[in-house]
Every structure is written in structure tokens, then in C-alpha cells.
C-alpha positions, 0 to 999 in steps of 0.5 A: 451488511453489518458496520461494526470495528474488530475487536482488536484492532481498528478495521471495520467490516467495510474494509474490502474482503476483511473477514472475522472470526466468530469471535469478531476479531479480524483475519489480520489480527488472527495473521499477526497472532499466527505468524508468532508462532511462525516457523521463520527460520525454515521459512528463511531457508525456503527463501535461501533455496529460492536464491539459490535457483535463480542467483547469477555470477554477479555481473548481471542483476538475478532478480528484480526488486519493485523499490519504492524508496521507503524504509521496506524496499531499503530493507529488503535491498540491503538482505537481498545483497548483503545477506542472500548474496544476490545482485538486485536490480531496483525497479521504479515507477516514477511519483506522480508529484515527487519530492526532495527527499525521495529523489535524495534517498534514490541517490542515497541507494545507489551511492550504497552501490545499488543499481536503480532503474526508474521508470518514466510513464507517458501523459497517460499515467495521470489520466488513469489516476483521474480515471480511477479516481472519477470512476473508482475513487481510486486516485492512484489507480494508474500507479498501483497498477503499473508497478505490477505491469511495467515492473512484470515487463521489465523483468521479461525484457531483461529475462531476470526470472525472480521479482520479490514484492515486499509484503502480500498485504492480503494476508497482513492487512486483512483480505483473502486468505486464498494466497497460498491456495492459487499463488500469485498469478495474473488472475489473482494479480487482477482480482485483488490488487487491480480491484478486478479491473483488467488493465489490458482492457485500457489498451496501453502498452506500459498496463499491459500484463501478459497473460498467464501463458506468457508468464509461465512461458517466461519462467516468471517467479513472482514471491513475496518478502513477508512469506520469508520474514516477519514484516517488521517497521522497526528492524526495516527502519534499521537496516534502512538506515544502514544504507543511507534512507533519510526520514522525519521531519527535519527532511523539508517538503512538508512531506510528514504530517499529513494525516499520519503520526509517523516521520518515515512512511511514503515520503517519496510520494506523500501527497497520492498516498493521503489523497488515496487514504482520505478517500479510504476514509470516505468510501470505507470509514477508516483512514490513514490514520487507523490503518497505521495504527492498526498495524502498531496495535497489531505489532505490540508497540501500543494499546487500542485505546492509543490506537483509537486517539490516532485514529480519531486525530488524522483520519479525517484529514482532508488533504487541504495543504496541498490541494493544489497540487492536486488540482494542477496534478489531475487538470481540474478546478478546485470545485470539480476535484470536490464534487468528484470526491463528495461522490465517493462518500459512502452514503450508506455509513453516513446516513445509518452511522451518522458517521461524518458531517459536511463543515466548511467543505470538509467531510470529517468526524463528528465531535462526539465521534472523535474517539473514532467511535470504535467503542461501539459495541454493536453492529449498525446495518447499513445498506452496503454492497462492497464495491466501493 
């Protein structure tokens, strides 16, 4: 395949099911342009309807809310109650390594009288995130797959019909555009956001995902807040902090800084969230880095020439401030936890690219590759299969 950045923003075509346009602009760029020129308004009243179908008598939660405790799940918290008039029920999945923040702003959303459920996995939910990191380099594969699994359960036990994600990142990020097409249904859930790795076949109860037939029988309504509303950081980061979300640097833990130049993203679970994104950066040649400014090129608020200097000065962060933690997380020895991730480095980029170079036991950019070498003007073939 052909190795070469969009000409817009900061993906590359490694980028799993990226696609581009014949002009080499990526399908998430053209998706930031398209929604625009979006009708939000009428896509405001579809979701008004939506409400309306499934809203109760307010005594008992309507619809469930996957909370992470960022900013996004703040904001759709708080239009859920305040504008929609619904009665959410926010639903966690535990951090594998959690923090003081993210506990304070889970108290800090249901002093604003919210109703938080947190859920706790079993000894199990660590060994499927080495699993997925040994086999995947997946490092939070037991997370992001059990924030579908438990919190689909979860809504069957309690026969709440209406669950809302916030936003479908293929659309967003750059993936398939076949969403609207088949909907989000369990096929689609394990192709795209379980990396075609059926969870059932692990045979844990908290990863099991009914099947299709199930769902359907429940009356499940799976949607998403980014098909209603413009997914906007800053109006979130607004009415967040209406209701009480606490961020930047004077929170302690250490928990902003790590390979990001923002203070309010994934503070409740910083640690996986860069190891996933060094990974990100080994396997597929872009980190956290170009993927948060990739979404600030995308929105306007910089240029990519800024975006490209983001990218250039935390992709390659190597997570060393607290391997540790890592390596008491996941039960390994320092030297096992760096061979399982030397494995996953794309071979294929490094050798054709001349991307990476390996110093004092860190992959990183090369120096005159600093600029993230975006200013590439041409593809570089590379011996690549896409299933990293």
C-alpha cells in the first residue's frame, strides 16, 4: 500500500479503514466539511422524536448514558436533562488505573443530581487488556469492548430501551461510511469497534453481547449524540463545567501532559489512553498527538503547519513517567512489558519510511523527521496489510 498524510489534516493512510478522496483529502476531513452544511436543526428534531418515544414519567431512568466522566459525557448529561427533559441513568465501566480527578468529578456529577452506576469487572478485565495487548496491541481491549457489552447488559436488565454514545468516530475520525447504511447493530459493533474480535468467543459473562435477535427482541435503540449536534470541544467543555467537570493542570495526579497539549481530555483514565496511543503511534505512525490536532485542524481553531508542531512534540511519547504503573497493572517485568510493545512496531513504516529510530530504549521520531515529516509530498510504498 501506499504511506502518504491527507492533505488536510494529519492522518495517514495507515489509519484503520481511512479512506480518501481522489484529491487525498481524507473521508474525515470531507465529514467536518459536509457537516457544515448540515441541517442540525431538523437533525435536533429527530432526536426531539427520538425522546419523545422512549421518555418516562421521571421517576424511573428512560434511557442509559455510557459516562465516562470526560467533558462529552458531561455535556450530553446535562442536554439530556435539562434540555430533552429525559431522566438519564449514567453508566461506568471502572478505569483500569484510576485517578483523584476522575473520582471528584464522578461526585461532582451526582452532586449536580445526577444518577451514576459504576460498574466493577472481575480479575478478568486486566488479563483481556494484556490479552489484547500481547496479541493485538490493544492495551485497553478489555475496556473498550466492555463499555458496549456491560453497558448493552445493563440496559436489558433494567429494560431501559434507549442507550446514546456519544460520538460514531467512524464518521468523525475517518473510517467506514457505511453507518447510516446498516445502523448500529451487533455485526457492525464487532466489526468496527471490537476490530472483529467477537468478545462471545472469550466466554465471560460481562463480554458477552447478545445477539442480534436478542436485541431486537429487547427493543434496544442504540444512537449516537454526533448524528444530532455538531460534536463541538468547546460548547462540550462549556456545559461541562456548568455541572461541576473539573480539568487542567491545577487537578494533580499528574493526569495532563502525557503526550497531549490539551488539560481536559481522558483525565479519568490517562495512563491506558497513552499507552493505547504510543501504541497507535508504533503500529500505525500517528499518536495522540496528531490525532488531537487533527481534530483542532478539522474544527478551524489552528492551521496544519500548528498541527504538524503538535504532532512533532508529543507523538512519540513513550509512556516513561509511569511505566510502572503499567507494569504493576498488567503483572509483567519491565523488560517483557518492552518486548511485548517492540512487537508491535510496524516494521513496514520504519524500514521504508526510515520513520523511527530505536535510542535509550525508546522508539521516537528521527530529528529530521521532527516536523512529523508531514511535508511529504509523495507516497512511499510500503509493504503493509492493515491489520495491525
Amino acid at each position: 500500500m501506499n504511506f502518504f498524510y491527507c492533505k488536510k489534516c494529519l492522518m495517514p493512510s495507515t489509519r484503520p479503514r481511512i479512506q480518501f478522496d481522489e484529491d487525498g483529502v481524507c473521508n474525515g476531513c470531507l465529514y467536518a466539511e459536509k457537516s457544515i452544511a448540515t441541517d442540525w436543526d431538523a437533525c435536533w428534531k429527530e432526536l426531539q422524536a427520538l425522546c419523545d418515544k422512549y421518555r418516562g414519567n421521571g421517576k424511573q431512568p428512560d434511557m442509559i448514558i455510557p459516562w465516562s466522566g470526560g467533558k462529552d459525557s458531561y455535556h450530553i448529561a446535562y442536554m439530556m436533562k435539562y434540555e430533552l427533559g429525559m431522566n438519564p441513568l449514567l453508566v461506568k465501566v471502572a478505569p483500569l488505573i484510576p485517578t483523584e480527578i476522575g473520582k471528584r468529578n464522578e461526585d461532582n456529577i451526582r452532586d449536580a443530581g445526577f444518577r451514576l452506576i459504576k460498574i466493577y469487572p472481575e480479575r478478568a478485565y486486566v488479563d483481556l487488556c494484556l490479552k489484547g495487548l500481547i496479541e493485538q496491541g490493544r492495551p485497553q481491549m478489555g475496556f473498550v469492548t466492555g463499555i458496549t457489552t456491560m453497558i448493552v447488559q445493563e440496559a436489558m436488565r433494567r429494560g431501559i430501551k434507549l442507550i446514546i454514545w456519544g460520538e460514531e468516530g467512524e464518521s468523525i475520525y475517518g473510517g467506514r461510511e457505511d453507518y447510516k447504511e446498516h445502523g448500529f447493530n451487533r455485526q457492525w459493533i464487532v466489526d468496527v469497534y471490537f476490530s472483529g474480535h467477537d468478545t462471545n468467543d472469550l466466554d465471560l459473562d460481562l463480554w458477552h453481547l447478545p445477539s442480534q435477535e436478542e436485541l431486537d427482541s429487547a427493543g434496544v435503540c442504540f444512537a449516537h449524540w454526533s448524528n444530532f449536534a455538531k460534536w463541538d470541544n468547546e460548547l462540550h467543555l462549556h456545559h461541562a463545567k456548568k455541572i461541576g467537570f473539573e480539568y487542567g493542570p491545577e487537578v494533580g495526579d499528574g493526569v495532563t501532559g502525557f503526550g497531549t497539549f490539551t488539560n481536559y481530555t481522558s483525565l479519568d483514565d490517562p495512563y491506558l489512553r497513552t499507552f493505547h496511543t504510543y501504541l497507535m503511534f508504533l503500529k500505525f505512525g500517528f499518536g495522540r498527538g496528531s490525532h488531537e490536532a487533527t481534530g483542532e485542524i478539522r474544527s478551524g481553531r489552528i492551521n496544519r503547519e500548528q498541527g504538524i508542531m503538535l504532532a512533532g512534540n508529543y507523538d512519540d511519547y513513550d509512556c516513561s513517567d509511569f511505566w510502572d504503573k503499567l507494569c504493576n497493572l498488567y503483572r509483567v517485568s519491565d523488560m517483557e512489558l518492552q518486548k511485548i510493545v517492540e512487537s508491535h512496531a510496524n516494521r513496514a513504516i520504519v524500514r521504508k519510511v526510515g520513520y523511527w529510530e530505536k535510542l535509550d530504549r525508546r522508539w521516537q521520531l528521527r530529528p529530521e523527521l521532527k516536523d512529523f515529516g508531514i511535508n511529504q509530498s509523495n507516497a512511499v510504498e510500503i509493504d503493509y496489510d492493515g491489520k495491525y
